[in-house]
DRENVODREN-19023 format. One record per residue: residue number from 1; residue in one letter; x, y, z of N, C-alpha, C in turn. Coordinates in nm, 4 decimals, decimal comma, m for minus. Atoms other than C-alpha are relative to their C-alpha. Layout:
BEGIN
NODE  num  residu      n_c1      n_c2      n_c3     ca_c1     ca_c2     ca_c3      c_c1      c_c2      c_c3
NODE  NUM       A         X         Y         Z         X         Y         Z         X         Y         Z
...
***
This chain:
BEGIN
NODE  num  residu      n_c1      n_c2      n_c3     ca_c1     ca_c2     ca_c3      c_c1      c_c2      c_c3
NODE    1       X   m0,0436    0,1335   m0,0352    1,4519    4,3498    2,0692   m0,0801   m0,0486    0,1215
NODE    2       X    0,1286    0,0340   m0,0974    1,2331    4,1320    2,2978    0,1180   m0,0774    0,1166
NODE    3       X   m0,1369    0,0480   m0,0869    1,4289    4,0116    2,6282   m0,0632   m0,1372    0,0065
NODE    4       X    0,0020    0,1682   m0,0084    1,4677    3,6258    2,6979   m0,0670   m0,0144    0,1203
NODE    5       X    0,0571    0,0371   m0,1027    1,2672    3,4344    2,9189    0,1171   m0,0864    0,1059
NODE    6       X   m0,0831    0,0527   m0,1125    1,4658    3,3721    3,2581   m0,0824   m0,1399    0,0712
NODE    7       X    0,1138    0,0853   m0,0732    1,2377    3,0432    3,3486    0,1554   m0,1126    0,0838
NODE    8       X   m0,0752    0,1174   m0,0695    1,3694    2,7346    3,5764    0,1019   m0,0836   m0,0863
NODE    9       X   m0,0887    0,1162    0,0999    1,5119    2,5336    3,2850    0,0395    0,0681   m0,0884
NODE   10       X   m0,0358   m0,1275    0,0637    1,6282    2,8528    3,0969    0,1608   m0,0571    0,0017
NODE   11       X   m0,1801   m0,0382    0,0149    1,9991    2,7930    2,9576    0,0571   m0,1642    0,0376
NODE   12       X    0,0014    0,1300   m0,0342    1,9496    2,4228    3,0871   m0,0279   m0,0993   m0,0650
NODE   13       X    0,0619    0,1095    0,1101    1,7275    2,2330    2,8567    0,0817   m0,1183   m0,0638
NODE   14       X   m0,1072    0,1080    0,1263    2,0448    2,1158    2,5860    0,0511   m0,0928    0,1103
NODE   15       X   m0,1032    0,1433   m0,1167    2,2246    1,9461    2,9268   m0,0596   m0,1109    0,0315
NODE   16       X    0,0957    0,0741   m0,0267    1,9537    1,7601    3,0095   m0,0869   m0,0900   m0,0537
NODE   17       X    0,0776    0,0807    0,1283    1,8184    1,6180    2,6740    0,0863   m0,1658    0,0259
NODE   18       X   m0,0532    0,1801   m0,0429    1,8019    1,2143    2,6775   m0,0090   m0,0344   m0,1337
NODE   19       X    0,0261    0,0344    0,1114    1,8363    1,0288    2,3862   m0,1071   m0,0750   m0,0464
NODE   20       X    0,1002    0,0832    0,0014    1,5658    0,8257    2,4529   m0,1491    0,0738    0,0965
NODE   21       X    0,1093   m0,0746   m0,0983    1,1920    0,9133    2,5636   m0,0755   m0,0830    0,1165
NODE   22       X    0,0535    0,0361   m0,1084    1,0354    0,8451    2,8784   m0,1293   m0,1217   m0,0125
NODE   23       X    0,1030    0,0834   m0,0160    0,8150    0,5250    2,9339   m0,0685   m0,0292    0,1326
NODE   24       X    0,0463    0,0209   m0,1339    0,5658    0,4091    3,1655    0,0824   m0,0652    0,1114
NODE   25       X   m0,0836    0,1105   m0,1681    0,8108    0,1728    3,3818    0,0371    0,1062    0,0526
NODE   26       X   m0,0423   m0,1060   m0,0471    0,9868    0,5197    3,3831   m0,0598    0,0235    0,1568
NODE   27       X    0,0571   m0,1093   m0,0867    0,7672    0,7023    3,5797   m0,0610   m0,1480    0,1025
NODE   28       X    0,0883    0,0405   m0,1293    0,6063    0,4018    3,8016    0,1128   m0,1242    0,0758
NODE   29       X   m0,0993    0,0899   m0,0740    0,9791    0,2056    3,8759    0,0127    0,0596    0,1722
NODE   30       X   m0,0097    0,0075   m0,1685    0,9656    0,1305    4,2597    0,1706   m0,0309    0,0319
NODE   31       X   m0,1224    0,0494   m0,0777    1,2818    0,1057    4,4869    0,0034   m0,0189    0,0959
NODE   32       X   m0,0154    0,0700   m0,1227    1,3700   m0,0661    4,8166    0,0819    0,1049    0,0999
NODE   33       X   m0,1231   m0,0570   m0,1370    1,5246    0,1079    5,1320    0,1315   m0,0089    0,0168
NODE   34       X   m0,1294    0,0354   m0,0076    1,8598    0,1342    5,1134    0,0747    0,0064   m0,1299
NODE   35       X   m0,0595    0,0223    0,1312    1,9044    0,0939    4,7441    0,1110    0,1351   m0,0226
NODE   36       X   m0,0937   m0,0914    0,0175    2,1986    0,2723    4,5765   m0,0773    0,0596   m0,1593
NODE   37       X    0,0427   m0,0836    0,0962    2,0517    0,5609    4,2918    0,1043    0,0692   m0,0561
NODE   38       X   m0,0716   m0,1316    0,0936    2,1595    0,7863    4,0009   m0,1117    0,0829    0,0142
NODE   39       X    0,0974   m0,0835    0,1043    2,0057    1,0942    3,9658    0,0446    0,0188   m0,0625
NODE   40       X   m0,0742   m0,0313    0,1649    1,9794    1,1428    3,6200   m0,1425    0,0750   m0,0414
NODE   41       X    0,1200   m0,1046   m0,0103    1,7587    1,4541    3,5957   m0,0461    0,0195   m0,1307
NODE   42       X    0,0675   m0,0232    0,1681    1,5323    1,4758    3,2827   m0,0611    0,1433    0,0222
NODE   43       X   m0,0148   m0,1309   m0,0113    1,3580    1,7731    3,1430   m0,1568    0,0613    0,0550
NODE   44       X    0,1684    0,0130    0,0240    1,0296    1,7327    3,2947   m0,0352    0,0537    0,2073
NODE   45       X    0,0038   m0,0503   m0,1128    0,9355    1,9419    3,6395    0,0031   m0,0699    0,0971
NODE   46       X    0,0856    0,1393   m0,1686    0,7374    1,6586    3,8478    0,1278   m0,0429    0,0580
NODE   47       X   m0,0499    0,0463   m0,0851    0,9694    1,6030    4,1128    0,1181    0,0456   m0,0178
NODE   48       X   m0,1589   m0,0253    0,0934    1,2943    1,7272    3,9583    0,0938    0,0594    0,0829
NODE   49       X   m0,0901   m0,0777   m0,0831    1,5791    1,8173    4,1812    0,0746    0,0696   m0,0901
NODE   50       X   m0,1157   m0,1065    0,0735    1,8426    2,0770    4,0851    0,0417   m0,0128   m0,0656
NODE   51       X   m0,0925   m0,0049    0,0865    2,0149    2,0829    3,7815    0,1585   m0,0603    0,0431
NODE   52       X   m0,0778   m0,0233   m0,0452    2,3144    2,0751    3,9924    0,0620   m0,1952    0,0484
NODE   53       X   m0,0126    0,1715   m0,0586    2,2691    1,6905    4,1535    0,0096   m0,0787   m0,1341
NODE   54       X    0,0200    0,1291    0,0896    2,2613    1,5223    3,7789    0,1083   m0,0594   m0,0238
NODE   55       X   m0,1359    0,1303   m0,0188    2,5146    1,2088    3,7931    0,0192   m0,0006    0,1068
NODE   56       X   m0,0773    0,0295   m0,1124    2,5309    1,1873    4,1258   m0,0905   m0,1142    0,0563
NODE   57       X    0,0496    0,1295   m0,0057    2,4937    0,8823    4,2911   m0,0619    0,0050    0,1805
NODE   58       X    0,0203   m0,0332   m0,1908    2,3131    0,8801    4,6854   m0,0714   m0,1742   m0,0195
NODE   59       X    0,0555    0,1319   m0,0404    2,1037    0,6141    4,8750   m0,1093    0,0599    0,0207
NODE   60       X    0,1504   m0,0234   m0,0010    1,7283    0,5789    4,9027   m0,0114   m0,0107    0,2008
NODE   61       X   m0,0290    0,0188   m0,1305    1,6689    0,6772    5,2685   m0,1927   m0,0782    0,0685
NODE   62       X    0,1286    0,0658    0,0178    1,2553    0,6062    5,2560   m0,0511    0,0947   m0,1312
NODE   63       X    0,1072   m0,0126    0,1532    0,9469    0,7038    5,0092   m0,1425    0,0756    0,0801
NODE   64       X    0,0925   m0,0885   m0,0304    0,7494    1,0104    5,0658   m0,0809   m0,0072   m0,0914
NODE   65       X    0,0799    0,0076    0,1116    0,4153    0,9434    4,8792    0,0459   m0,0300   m0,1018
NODE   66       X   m0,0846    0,0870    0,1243    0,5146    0,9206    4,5339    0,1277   m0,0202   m0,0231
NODE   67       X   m0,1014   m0,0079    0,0420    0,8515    1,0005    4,5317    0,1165   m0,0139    0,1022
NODE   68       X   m0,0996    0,0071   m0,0394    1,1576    0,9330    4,7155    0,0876    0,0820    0,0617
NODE   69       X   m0,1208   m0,0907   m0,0757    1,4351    1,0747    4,9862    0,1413   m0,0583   m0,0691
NODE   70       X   m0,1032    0,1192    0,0950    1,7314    0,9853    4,8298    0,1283    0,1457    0,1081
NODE   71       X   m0,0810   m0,0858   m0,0686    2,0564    1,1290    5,0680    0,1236   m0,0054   m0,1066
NODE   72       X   m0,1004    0,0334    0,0657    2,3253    1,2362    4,8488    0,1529    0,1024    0,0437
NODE   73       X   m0,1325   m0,0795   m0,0806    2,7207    1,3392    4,9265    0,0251    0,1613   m0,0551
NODE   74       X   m0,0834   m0,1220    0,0759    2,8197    1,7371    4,8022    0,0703    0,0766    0,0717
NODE   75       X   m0,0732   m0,0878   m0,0472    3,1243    1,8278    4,9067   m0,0058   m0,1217    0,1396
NODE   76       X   m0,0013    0,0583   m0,0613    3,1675    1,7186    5,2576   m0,1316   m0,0535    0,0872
NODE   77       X    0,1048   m0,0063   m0,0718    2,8211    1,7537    5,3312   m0,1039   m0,0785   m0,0747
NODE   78       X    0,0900    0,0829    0,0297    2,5267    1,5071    5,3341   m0,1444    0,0894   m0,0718
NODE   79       X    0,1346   m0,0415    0,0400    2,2027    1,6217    5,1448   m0,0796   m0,0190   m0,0315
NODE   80       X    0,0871    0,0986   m0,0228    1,8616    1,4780    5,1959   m0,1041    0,0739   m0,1201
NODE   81       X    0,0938   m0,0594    0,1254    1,6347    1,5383    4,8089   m0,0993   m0,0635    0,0174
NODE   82       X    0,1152    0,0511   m0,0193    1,3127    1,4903    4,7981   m0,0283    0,0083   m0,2147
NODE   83       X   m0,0381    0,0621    0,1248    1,3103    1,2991    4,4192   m0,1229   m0,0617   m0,0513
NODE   84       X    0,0742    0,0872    0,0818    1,0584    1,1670    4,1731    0,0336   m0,1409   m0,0205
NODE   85       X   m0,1108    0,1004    0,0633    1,1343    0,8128    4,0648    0,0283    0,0242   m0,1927
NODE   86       X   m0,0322   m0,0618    0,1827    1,1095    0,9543    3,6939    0,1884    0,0232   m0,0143
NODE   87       X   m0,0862   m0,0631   m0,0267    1,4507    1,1378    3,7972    0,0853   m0,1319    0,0432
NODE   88       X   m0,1573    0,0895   m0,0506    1,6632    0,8320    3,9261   m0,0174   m0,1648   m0,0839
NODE   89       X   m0,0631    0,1232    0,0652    1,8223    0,5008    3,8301    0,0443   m0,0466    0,1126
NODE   90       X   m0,0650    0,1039   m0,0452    1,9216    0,1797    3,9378    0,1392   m0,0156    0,0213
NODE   91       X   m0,1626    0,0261    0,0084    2,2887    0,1048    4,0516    0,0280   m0,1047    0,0410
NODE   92       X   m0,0100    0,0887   m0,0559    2,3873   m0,2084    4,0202    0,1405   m0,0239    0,0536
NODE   93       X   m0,1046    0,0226   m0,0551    2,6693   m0,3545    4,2404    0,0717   m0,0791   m0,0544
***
């Protein structure tokens, strides 16, 4: 019997499947300072925070090169991701 590969997205993949596939706006949608985000983690490395953050909602704090600080709440504690924009969404008010 051959043993399973333990990789990053190992056991993860099915949670993470979108119904829809990724387009260019995807990957090159800009956001403003302050804005309110989803991450909504796809299955694709570039930039990809934890498994753990997907549906959660933070604020854009600035924009490291390509990708985004985005501070989000877990638990009582604040936590500052360093985010693709592939990986997040718009929230509108």
């Amino acid at each position: 019997m051959v043993k399973s590969s333990r990789g990053f997205l190992s056991g993860r993949t099915r949670n993470l499947k979108h119904k829809r596939k990724l387009t260019v706006s995807d990957m090159v949608r800009t956001f403003e300072v302050g804005n309110k985000v989803l991450v909504s983690v796809k299955p694709i490395r570039d930039g990809m925070p934890s498994p753990r953050y997907n549906g959660r909602h933070g604020t854009i704090l600035k924009k490291q090169g390509a990708a985004y600080i985005v501070e989000v709440k877990d638990g009582k504690a604040r936590k500052r991701l360093v985010i693709s924009p592939i990986h997040l969404t718009g929230v509108t008010q």
